[in-house]
C-alpha positions as CSV (number, residue, x, y, z in Angstrom):
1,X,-6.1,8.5,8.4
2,X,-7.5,12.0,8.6
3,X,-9.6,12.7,11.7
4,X,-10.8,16.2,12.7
5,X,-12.1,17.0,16.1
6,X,-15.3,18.2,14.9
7,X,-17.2,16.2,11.7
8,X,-19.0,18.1,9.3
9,X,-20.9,15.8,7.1
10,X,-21.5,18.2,4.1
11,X,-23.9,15.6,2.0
12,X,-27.1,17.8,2.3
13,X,-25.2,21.4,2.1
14,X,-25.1,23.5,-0.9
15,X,-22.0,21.6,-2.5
16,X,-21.7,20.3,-6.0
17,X,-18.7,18.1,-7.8
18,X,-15.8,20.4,-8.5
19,X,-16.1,18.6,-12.1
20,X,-19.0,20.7,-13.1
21,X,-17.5,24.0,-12.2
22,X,-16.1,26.8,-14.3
23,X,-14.5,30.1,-13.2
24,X,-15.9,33.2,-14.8
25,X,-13.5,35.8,-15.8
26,X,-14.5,39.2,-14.5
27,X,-13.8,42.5,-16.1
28,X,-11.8,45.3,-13.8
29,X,-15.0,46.8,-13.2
30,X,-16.7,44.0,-12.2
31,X,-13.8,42.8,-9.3
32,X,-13.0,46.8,-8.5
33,X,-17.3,46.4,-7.5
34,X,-16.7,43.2,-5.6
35,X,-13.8,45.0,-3.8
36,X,-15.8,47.9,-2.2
37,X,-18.4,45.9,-1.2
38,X,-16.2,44.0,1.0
39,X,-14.7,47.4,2.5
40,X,-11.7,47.6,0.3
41,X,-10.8,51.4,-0.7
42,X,-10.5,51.3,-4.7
43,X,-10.1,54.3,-6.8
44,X,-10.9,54.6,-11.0
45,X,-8.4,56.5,-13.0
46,X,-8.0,56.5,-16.5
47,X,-9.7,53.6,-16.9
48,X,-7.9,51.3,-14.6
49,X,-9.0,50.3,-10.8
50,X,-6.8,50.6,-8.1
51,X,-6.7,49.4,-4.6
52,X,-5.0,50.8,-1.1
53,X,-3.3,47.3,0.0
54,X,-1.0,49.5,2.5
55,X,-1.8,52.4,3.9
56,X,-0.8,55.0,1.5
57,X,0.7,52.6,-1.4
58,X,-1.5,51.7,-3.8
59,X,-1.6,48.4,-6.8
60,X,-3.7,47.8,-9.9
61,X,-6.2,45.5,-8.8
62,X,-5.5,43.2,-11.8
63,X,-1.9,42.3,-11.3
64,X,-1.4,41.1,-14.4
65,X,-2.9,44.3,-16.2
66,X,0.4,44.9,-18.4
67,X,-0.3,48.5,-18.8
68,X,1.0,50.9,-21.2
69,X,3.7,53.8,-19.5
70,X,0.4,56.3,-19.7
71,X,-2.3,54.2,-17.9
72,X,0.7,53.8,-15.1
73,X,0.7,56.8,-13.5
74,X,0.3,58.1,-10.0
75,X,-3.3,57.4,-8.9
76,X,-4.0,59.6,-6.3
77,X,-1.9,62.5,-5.4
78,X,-3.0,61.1,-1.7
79,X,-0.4,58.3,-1.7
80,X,3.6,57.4,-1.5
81,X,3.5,55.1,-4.1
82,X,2.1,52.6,-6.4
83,X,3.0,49.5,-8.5
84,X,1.4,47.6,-11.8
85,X,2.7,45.5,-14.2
86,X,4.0,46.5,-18.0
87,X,3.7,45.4,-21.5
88,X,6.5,43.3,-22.1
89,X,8.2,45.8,-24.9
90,X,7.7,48.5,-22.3
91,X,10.7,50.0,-20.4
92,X,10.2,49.0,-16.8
93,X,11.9,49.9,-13.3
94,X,11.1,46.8,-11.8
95,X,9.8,43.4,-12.1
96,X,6.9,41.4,-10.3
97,X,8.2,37.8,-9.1
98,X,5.3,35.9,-9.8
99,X,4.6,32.2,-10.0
100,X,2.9,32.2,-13.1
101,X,1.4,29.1,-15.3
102,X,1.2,30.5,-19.1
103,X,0.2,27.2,-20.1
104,X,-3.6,26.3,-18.9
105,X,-4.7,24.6,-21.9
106,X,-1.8,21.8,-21.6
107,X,-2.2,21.6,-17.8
108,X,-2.8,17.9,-16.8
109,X,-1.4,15.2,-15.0
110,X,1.9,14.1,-17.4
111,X,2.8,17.8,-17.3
112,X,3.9,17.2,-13.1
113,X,6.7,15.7,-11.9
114,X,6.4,12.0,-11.1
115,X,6.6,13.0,-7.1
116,X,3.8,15.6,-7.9
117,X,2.0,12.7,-10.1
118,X,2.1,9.8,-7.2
119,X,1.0,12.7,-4.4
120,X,-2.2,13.5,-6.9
121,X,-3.1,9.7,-7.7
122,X,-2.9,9.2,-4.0
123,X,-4.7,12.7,-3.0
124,X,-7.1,11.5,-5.6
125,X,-7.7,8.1,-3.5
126,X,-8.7,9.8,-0.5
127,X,-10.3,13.2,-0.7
128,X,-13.5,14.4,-2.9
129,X,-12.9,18.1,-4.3
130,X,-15.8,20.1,-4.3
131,X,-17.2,23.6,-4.6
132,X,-18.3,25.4,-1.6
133,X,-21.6,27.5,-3.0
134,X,-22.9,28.6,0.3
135,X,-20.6,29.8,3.7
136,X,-22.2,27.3,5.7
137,X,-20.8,24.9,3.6
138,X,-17.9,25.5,5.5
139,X,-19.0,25.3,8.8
140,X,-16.6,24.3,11.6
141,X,-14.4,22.6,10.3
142,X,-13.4,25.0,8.2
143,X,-13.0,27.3,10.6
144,X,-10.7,24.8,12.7
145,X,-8.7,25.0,9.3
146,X,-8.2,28.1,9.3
147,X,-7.1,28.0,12.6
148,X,-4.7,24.9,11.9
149,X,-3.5,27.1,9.0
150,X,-2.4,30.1,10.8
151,X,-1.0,28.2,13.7
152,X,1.5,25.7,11.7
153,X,2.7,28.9,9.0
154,X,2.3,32.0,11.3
155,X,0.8,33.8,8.0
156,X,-2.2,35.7,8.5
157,X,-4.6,36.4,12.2
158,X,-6.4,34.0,13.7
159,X,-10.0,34.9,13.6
160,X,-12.7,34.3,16.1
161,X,-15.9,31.9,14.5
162,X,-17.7,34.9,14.2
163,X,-15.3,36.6,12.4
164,X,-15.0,34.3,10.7
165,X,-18.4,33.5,9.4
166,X,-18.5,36.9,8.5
167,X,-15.7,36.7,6.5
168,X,-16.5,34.0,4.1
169,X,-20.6,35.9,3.6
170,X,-18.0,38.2,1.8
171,X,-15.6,35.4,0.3
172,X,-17.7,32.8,-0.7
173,X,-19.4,34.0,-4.4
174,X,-19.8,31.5,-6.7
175,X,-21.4,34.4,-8.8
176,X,-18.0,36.0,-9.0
177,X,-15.3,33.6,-7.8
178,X,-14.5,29.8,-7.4
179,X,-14.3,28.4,-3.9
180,X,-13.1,24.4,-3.6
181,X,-13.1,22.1,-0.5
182,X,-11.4,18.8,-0.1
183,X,-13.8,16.2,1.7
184,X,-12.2,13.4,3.5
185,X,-14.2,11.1,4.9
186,X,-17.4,13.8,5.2
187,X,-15.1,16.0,6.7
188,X,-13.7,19.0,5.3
189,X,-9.9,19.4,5.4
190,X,-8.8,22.9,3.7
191,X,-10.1,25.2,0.9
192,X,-8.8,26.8,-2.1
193,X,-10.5,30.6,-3.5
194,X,-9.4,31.9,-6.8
195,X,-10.8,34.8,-8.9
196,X,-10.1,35.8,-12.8
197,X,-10.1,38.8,-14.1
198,X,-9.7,39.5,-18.0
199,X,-8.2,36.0,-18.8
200,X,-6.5,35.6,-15.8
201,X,-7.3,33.5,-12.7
202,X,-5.1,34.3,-9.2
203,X,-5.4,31.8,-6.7
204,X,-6.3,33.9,-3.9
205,X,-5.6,32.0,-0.8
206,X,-5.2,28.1,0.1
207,X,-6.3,27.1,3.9
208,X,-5.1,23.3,4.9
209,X,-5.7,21.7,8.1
210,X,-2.2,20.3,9.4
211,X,-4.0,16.8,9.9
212,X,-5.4,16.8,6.2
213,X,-1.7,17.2,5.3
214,X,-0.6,13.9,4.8
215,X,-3.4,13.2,1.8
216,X,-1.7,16.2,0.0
217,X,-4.4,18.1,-0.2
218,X,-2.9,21.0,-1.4
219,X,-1.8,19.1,-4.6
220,X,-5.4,17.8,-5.6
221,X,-7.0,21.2,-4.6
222,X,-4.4,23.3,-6.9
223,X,-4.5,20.7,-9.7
224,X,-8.0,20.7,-9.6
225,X,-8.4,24.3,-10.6
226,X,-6.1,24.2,-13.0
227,X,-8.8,21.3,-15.2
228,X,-11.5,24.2,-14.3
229,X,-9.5,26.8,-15.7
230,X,-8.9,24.4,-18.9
231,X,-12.5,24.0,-19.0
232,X,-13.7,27.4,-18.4
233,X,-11.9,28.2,-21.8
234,X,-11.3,32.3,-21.6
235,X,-8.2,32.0,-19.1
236,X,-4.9,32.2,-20.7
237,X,-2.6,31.8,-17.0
238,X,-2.9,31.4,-13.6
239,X,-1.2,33.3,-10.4
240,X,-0.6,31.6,-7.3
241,X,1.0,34.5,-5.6
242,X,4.6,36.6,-5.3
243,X,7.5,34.5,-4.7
244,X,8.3,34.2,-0.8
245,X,12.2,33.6,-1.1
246,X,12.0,33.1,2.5
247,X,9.8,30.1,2.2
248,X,11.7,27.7,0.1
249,X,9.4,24.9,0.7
250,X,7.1,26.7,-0.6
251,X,8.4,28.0,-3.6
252,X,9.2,24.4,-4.5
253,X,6.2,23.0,-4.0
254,X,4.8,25.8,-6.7
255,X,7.3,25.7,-8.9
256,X,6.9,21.5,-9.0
257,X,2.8,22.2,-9.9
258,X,3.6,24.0,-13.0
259,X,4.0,27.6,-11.6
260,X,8.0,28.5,-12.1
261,X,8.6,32.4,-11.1
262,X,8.5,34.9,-13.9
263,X,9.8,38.3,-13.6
264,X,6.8,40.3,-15.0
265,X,8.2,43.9,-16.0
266,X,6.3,46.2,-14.4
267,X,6.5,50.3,-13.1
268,X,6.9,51.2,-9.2
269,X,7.0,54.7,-7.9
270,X,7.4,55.4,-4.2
271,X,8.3,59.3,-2.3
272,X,12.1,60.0,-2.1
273,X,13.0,58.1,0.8
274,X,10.6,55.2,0.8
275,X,12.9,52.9,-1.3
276,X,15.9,52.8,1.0
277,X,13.2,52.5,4.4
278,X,11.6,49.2,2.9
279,X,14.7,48.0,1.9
280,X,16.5,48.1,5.6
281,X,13.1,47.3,7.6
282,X,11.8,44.5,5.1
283,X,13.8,43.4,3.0
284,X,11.7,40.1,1.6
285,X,9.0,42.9,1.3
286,X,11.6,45.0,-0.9
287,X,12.5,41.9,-3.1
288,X,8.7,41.7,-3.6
289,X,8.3,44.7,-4.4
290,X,11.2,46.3,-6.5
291,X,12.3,42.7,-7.9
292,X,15.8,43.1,-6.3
């Protein structure tokens, strides 16, 4: 049984049944906004928004943008390179690994594996998937999550509660994004946030307490936002991230919930140099990157 050290009983906080929730699909405008607010630098050229997610290197804020060769151009003289996906009949230079589900109308239970299918049913048993419509929904045990989280994968930093809290007054925005909670037992386990942007939703980051592990909370949470984005009728595929080829476990587990990697084309310039540098120093990060 799931146990936490520190209960939250969530009953009387502003939480409502994940089966009344749609995900709205934002224009590039509209996220690009959302962006700068929470201190991101994002620049506008030519009609497309684009953010600084290294220092100097820059990436169309809607991954899945499929621009035509004229749109993907240099954004900024002010940088050593930029990526964004292409049109499929498009020449490219490189291709995004993506897991990518094309097929959100037909997502439901039959379309998983029969492991995947006995994980939900039992998932299902145990926890309650909600969404989280106010940060102090969260509280602390979802900040012993994310503290779980970054101590079992060693991805991300581990933030202090007030840190913390002051991240999810930014991340939490039911106005402009989808954030879900699994409840076992009135306490909260791990969270899923995803955003859409012109028919397509990205699952933005998935927090699990190790100890809520076991109830495969990861399953109901993902498979639950799949139904919303069936429901929410204007998104066409979903993103759950680049592939990690380094995290096989992963990759599996992705591939078994309906997102198998896709090579999307898609056009990435860097300065003379830059190429080989990533390419010796970090090389998962080149494969990323480049596709290669």
């Amino acid at each position: 049984m799931f146990t936490h050290p520190i209960e939250t009983n969530m009953s009387d906080l502003s939480t409502k049944p994940a089966s009344s929730t749609i995900l709205k699909s934002l224009t590039e405008e509209e996220l690009a906004r959302w962006r700068r607010e929470r201190g991101a630098k994002v620049i506008a050229r030519g009609g497309r928004h684009w953010e600084m997610v290294r220092w100097g290197f820059y990436q169309c804020i809607h991954w899945m943008a499929r621009q035509e060769p004229a749109e993907a151009t240099w954004p900024t003289p002010w940088c050593w390179g930029f990526r964004t996906s292409l049109r499929d009949e498009f020449a490219a230079n490189s291709h995004m690994p993506v897991h990518l589900n094309q097929k959100v109308a037909d997502y439901d239970m039959a379309t998983l594996p029969s492991k995947r299918r006995n994980q939900l049913r039992g998932c299902q048993r145990q926890v309650e998937i909600i969404e989280i419509l106010e940060p102090a929904a969260l509280g602390e045990a979802g900040y012993l999550a994310h503290l779980s989280a970054v101590k079992r994968t060693g991805f991300g930093t581990p933030l202090n509660r007030a840190e913390f809290d002051a991240l999810m007054q930014q991340e939490i925005r039911p106005d402009l994004r989808v954030t879900l909670a699994g409840r076992i037992n009135d306490t909260l386990g791990g969270y899923l946030t995803a955003t859409a942007v012109n028919g397509t939703a990205y699952i933005d980051s998935v927090v699990l307490a190790t100890e809520a592990l076991p109830t495969n909370i990861g399953t109901g949470l993902v498979f639950e936002l799949m139904q919303i984005c069936r429901r929410s009728g204007s998104i066409r595929e979903v993103v759950y991230g680049l592939h990690s080829r380094e995290d096989t476990a992963l990759g599996k587990f992705k591939e078994e919930m309906g997102f198998p990697v896709i090579r999307v084309p898609a056009r990435i310039r860097t300065i003379p140099g830059m190429k080989r540098l990533i390419r010796w120093r970090r090389p998962h990060v080149y494969y990323r990157l480049f596709g290669e």
